[in-house]
VEXDREN-2710 file (C-alpha; in Angstrom, 1 decimal):
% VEXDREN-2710
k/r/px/py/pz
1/UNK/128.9/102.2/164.7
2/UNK/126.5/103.5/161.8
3/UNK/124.2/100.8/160.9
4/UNK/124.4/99.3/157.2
5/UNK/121.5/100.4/154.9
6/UNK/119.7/97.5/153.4
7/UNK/117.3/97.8/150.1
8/UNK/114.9/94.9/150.1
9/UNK/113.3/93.4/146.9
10/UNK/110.1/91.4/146.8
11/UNK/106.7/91.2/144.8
12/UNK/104.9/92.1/148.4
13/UNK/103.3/88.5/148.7
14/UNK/104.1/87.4/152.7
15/UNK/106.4/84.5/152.6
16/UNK/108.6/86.7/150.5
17/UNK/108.5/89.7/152.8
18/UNK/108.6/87.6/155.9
19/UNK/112.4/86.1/154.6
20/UNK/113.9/89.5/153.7
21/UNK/112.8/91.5/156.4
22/UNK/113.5/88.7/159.0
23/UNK/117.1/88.3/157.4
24/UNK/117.7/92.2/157.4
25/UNK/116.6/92.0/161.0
26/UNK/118.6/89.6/161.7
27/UNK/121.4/91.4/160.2
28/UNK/120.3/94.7/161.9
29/UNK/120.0/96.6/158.8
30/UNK/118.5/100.1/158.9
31/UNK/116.2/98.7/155.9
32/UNK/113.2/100.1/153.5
33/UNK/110.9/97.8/151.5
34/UNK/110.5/98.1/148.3
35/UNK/107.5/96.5/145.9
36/UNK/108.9/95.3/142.5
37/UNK/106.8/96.0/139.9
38/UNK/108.1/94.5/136.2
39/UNK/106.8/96.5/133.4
40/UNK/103.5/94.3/131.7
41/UNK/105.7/93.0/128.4
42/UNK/108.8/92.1/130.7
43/UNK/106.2/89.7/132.9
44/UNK/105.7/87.5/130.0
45/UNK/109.8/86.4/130.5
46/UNK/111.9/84.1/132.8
47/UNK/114.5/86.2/134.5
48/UNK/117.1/84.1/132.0
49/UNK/115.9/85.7/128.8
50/UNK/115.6/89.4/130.1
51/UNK/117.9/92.3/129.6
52/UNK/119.7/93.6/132.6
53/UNK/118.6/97.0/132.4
54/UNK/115.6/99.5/134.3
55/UNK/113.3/99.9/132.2
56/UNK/112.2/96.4/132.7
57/UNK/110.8/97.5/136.1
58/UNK/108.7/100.3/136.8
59/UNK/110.1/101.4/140.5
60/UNK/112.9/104.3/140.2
61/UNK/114.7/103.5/142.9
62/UNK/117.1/106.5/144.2
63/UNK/117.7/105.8/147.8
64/UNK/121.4/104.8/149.2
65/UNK/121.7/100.9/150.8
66/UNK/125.1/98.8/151.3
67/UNK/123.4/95.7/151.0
68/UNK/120.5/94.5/148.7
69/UNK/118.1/91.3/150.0
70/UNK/115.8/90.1/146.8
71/UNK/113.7/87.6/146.7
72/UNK/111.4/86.2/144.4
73/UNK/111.4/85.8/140.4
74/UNK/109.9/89.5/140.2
75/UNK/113.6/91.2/141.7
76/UNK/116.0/89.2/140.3
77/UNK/116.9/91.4/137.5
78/UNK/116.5/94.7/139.4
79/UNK/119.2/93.1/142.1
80/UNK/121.4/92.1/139.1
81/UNK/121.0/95.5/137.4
82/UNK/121.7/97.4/140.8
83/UNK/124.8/95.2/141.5
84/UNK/126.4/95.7/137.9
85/UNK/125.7/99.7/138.3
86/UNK/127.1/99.7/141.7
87/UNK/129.6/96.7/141.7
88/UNK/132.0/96.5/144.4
89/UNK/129.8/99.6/146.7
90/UNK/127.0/97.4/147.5
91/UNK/126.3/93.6/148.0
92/UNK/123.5/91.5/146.8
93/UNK/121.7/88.6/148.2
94/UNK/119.2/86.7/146.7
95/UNK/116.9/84.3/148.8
96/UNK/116.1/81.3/146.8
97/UNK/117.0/79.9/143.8
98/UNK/117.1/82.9/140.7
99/UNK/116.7/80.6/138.0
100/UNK/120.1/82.3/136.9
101/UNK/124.0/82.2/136.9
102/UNK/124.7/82.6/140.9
103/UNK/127.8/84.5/140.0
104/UNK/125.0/87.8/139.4
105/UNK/124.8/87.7/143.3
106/UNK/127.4/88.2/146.0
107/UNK/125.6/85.5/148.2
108/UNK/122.3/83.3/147.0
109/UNK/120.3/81.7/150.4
110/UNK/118.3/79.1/150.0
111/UNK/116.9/76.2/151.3
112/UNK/118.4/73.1/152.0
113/UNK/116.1/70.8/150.0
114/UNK/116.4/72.8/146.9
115/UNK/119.5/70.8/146.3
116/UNK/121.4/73.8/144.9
117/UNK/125.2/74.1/145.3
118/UNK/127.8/76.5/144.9
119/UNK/131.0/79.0/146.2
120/UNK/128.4/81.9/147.2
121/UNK/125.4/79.3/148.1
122/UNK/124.2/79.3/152.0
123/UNK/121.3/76.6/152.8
124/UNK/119.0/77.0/156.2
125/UNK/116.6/74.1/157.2
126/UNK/113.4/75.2/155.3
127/UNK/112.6/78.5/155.0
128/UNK/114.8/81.9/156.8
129/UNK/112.0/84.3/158.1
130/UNK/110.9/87.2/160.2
131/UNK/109.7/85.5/163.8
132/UNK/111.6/85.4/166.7
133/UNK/110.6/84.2/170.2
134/UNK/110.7/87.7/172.1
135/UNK/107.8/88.3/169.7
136/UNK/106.2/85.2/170.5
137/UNK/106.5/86.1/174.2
138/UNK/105.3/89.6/173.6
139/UNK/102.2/88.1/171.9
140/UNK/100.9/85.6/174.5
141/UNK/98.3/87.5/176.0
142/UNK/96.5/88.7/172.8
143/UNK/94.6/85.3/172.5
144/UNK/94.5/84.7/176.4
145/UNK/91.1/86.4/176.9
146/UNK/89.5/84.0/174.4
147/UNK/91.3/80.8/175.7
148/UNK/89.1/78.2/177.7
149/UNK/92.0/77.5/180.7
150/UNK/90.4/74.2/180.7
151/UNK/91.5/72.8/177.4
152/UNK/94.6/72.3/175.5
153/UNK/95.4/74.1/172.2
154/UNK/95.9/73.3/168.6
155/UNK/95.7/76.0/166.4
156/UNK/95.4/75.5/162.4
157/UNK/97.3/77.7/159.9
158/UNK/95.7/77.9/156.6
159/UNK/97.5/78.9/153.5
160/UNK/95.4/79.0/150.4
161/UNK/95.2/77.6/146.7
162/UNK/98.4/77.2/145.0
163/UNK/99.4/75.4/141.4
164/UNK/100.7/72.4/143.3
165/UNK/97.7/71.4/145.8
166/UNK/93.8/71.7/145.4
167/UNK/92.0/73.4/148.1
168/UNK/88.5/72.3/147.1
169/UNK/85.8/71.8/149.7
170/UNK/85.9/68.2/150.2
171/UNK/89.5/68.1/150.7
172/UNK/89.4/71.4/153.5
173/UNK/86.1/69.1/155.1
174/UNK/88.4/66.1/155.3
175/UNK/90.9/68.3/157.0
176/UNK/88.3/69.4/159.8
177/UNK/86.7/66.6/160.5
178/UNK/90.1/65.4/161.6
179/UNK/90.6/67.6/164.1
180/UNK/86.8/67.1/165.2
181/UNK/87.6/63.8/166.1
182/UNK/91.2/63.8/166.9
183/UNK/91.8/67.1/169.0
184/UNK/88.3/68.6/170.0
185/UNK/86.6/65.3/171.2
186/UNK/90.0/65.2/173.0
187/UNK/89.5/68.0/175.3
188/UNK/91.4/70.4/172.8
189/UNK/90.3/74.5/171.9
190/UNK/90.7/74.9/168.6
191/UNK/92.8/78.4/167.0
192/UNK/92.3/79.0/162.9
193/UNK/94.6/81.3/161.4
194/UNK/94.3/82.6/158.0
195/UNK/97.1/83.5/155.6
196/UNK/97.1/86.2/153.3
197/UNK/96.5/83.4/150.6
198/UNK/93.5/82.5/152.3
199/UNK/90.0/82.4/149.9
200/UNK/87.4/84.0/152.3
201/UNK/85.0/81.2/151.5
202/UNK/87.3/79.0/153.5
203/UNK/87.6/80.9/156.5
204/UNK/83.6/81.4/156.7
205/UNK/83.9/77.7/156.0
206/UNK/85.5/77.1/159.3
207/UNK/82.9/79.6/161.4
208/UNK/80.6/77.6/159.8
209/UNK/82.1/74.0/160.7
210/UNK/83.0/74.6/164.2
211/UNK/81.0/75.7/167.2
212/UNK/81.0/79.0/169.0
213/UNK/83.5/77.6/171.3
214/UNK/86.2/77.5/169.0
215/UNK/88.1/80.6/167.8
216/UNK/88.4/81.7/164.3
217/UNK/89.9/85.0/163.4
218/UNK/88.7/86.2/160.7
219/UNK/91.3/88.2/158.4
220/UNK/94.8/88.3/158.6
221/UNK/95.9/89.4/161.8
222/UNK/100.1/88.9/163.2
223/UNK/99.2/89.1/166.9
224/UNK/97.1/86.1/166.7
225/UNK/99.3/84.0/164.6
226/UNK/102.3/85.2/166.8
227/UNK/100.0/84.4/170.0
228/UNK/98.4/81.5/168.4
229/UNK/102.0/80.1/168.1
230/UNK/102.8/80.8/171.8
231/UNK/99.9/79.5/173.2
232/UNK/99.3/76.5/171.5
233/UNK/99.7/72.8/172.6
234/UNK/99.9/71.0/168.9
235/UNK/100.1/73.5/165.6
236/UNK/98.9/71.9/162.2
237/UNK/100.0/74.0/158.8
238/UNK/98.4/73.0/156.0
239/UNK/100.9/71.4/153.0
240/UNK/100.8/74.0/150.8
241/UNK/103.1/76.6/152.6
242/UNK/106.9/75.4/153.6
243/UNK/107.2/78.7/154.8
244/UNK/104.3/79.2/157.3
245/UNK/106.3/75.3/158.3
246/UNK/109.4/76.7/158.8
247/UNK/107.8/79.9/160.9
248/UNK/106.1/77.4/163.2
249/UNK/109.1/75.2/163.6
250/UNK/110.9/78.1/165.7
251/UNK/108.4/76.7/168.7
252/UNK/109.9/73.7/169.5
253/UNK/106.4/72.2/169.4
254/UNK/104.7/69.0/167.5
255/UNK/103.5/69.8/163.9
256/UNK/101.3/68.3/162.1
257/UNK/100.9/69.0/158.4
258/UNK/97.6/68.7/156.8
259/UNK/98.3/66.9/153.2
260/UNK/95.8/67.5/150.4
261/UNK/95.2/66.3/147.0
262/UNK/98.3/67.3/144.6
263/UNK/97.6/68.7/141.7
264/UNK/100.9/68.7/140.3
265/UNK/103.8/66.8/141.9
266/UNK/106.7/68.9/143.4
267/UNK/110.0/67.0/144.3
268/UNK/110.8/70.2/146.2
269/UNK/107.7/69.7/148.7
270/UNK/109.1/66.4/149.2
271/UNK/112.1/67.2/150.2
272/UNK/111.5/69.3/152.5
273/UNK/108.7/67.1/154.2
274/UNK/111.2/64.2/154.1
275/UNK/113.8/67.1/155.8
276/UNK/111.6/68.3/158.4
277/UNK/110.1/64.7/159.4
278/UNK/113.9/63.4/159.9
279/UNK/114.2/66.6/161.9
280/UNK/111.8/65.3/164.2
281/UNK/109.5/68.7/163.1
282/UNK/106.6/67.2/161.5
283/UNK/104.3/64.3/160.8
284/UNK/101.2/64.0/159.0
285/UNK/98.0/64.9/159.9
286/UNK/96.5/61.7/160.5
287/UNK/94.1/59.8/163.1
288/UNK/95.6/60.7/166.6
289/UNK/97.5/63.1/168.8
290/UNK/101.4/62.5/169.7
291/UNK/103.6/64.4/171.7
292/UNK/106.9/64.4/170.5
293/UNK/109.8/67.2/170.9
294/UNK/112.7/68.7/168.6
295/UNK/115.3/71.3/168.5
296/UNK/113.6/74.5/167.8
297/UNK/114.7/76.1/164.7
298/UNK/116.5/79.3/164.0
299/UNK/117.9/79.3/161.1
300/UNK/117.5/83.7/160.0
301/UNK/120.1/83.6/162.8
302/UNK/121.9/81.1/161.9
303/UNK/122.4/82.6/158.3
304/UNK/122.9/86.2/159.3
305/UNK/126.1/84.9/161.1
306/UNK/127.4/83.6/158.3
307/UNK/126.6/86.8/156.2
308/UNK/128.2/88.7/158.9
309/UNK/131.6/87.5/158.2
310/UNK/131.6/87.9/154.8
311/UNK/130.5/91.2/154.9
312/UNK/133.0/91.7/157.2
313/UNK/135.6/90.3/154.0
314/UNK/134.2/93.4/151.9
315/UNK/135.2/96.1/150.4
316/UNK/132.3/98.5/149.5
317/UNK/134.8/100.9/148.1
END
């Protein structure tokens, strides 16, 4: 059976990309990638108050797909203006919430805590994305070389500055000197990961901070977060990302999240921590080291089964 083509919508930041692509993966879409880009008057706007037509965005897009998979402010009208030019031929799906009428898109994925109903609404536990565990196994060794077989593992995900939370330097020095006294005093080798959000002054920060025997990679790499996620004992994320959360959640293993000073509040954040530490996911980073277990997470999977039958319902005559 010929594979369905997929056309995927985002404005290229990771979180984004991780949720289409893992969905399309997970849907085993013969998929390209494409990188909305609005034209600079159209940016000013909220998806609401702009036209539904092409030359709000710059791409020219002109390749054939059965299923579109946006996400992000940025691709909402190009998934709306490629739905009403193709109608019934293609289906749309938008991963969180547009800020529009859902009736623009065939189905509308989002999370749980966004608290958003409706006929063509699917909610996942946090966050659907691109990791699976045969990565994760495929990964292990990548870090092994580096890893002291005499010490447990925590590895630290960083994220990086963000409207809601303040990543100044007292609050990232409060956040190591935690896991100086909690984990490394405690026998524990310590893993930082950096996100693609992450200020550079941060990760030199952390070389800084910690001694030689710790591991700090230095630029965005997906073999040591995928490794680093394997490998690890305990896995703290800081607060900023529910999406870097959700990815880690697919381990099974105790997360911490590292809180920081809000700069604006965010009921959504809340949610989902409140979601997550029901779950049995998460708990704060806070002054010692639990071991606790949940159901791992897989919620891309999860969601592409329920896609699956309603594409199976379509016509795409």
């Amino acid at each position: 059976m010929t594979k369905l083509k997929g056309l995927l919508l985002t404005e290229g930041m990771h979180g984004m990309i991780s949720q289409v692509e893992g969905l399309a993966k997970a849907l085993d879409l013969d998929f390209i990638h494409e990188k909305i880009e609005l034209n600079n008057f159209w940016k000013l706007f909220p998806p609401k108050v702009t036209p539904i037509q092409d030359f709000v965005f710059k791409n020219k897009i002109n390749n054939n797909f059965d299923i579109i998979i946006s996400c992000g402010r940025k691709s909402v009208i190009p998934s709306i203006y490629l739905k009403k030019k193709f109608r019934n031929k293609i289906m749309n799906i938008h991963i969180q919430e547009p800020k529009v009428a859902l009736s623009n898109f065939d189905l509308v994925v989002v999370p749980e805590h966004d608290n958003l109903t409706g006929d063509n609404v699917l909610t996942s536990k946090g966050a659907v994305h691109h990791l699976t565990n045969d990565e994760l196994d495929k990964n292990e060794n990548y870090l092994k070389p580096k890893i002291n077989s005499q010490k447990k593992i925590v590895t630290l995900i960083v994220g990086g500055p963000n409207k809601y939370y303040d990543y100044n330097n007292h609050e990232i020095e409060k956040i190591f000197l935690k896991i100086e006294k909690i984990f490394l005093k405690n026998n524990y080798q310590l893993i930082v990961i950096p996100s693609m959000r992450t200020p550079r002054h941060i990760i030199e920060k952390a070389r800084n901070y910690f001694d030689e025997n710790q591991i700090v990679i230095p630029n965005v790499n997906k073999n040591a977060y995928l490794s680093s996620l394997k490998i690890s004992d305990h896995i703290i994320v800081t607060c900023d990302s529910t999406s870097m959360i959700s990815e880690a959640a697919i381990t099974g293993k105790p997360i911490y999240v590292a809180q920081m000073l809000e700069i604006k509040k965010n009921q959504r954040f809340k949610n989902f921590f409140n979601l997550f530490e029901s779950l049995n996911i998460i708990k704060e980073l806070n002054n010692s080291v639990e071991n606790w277990t949940y159901t791992k997470l897989n919620e891309t999977n999860k969601i592409a089964n329920q896609i699956k039958e309603k594409i199976k319902q379509h016509d795409f005559s």
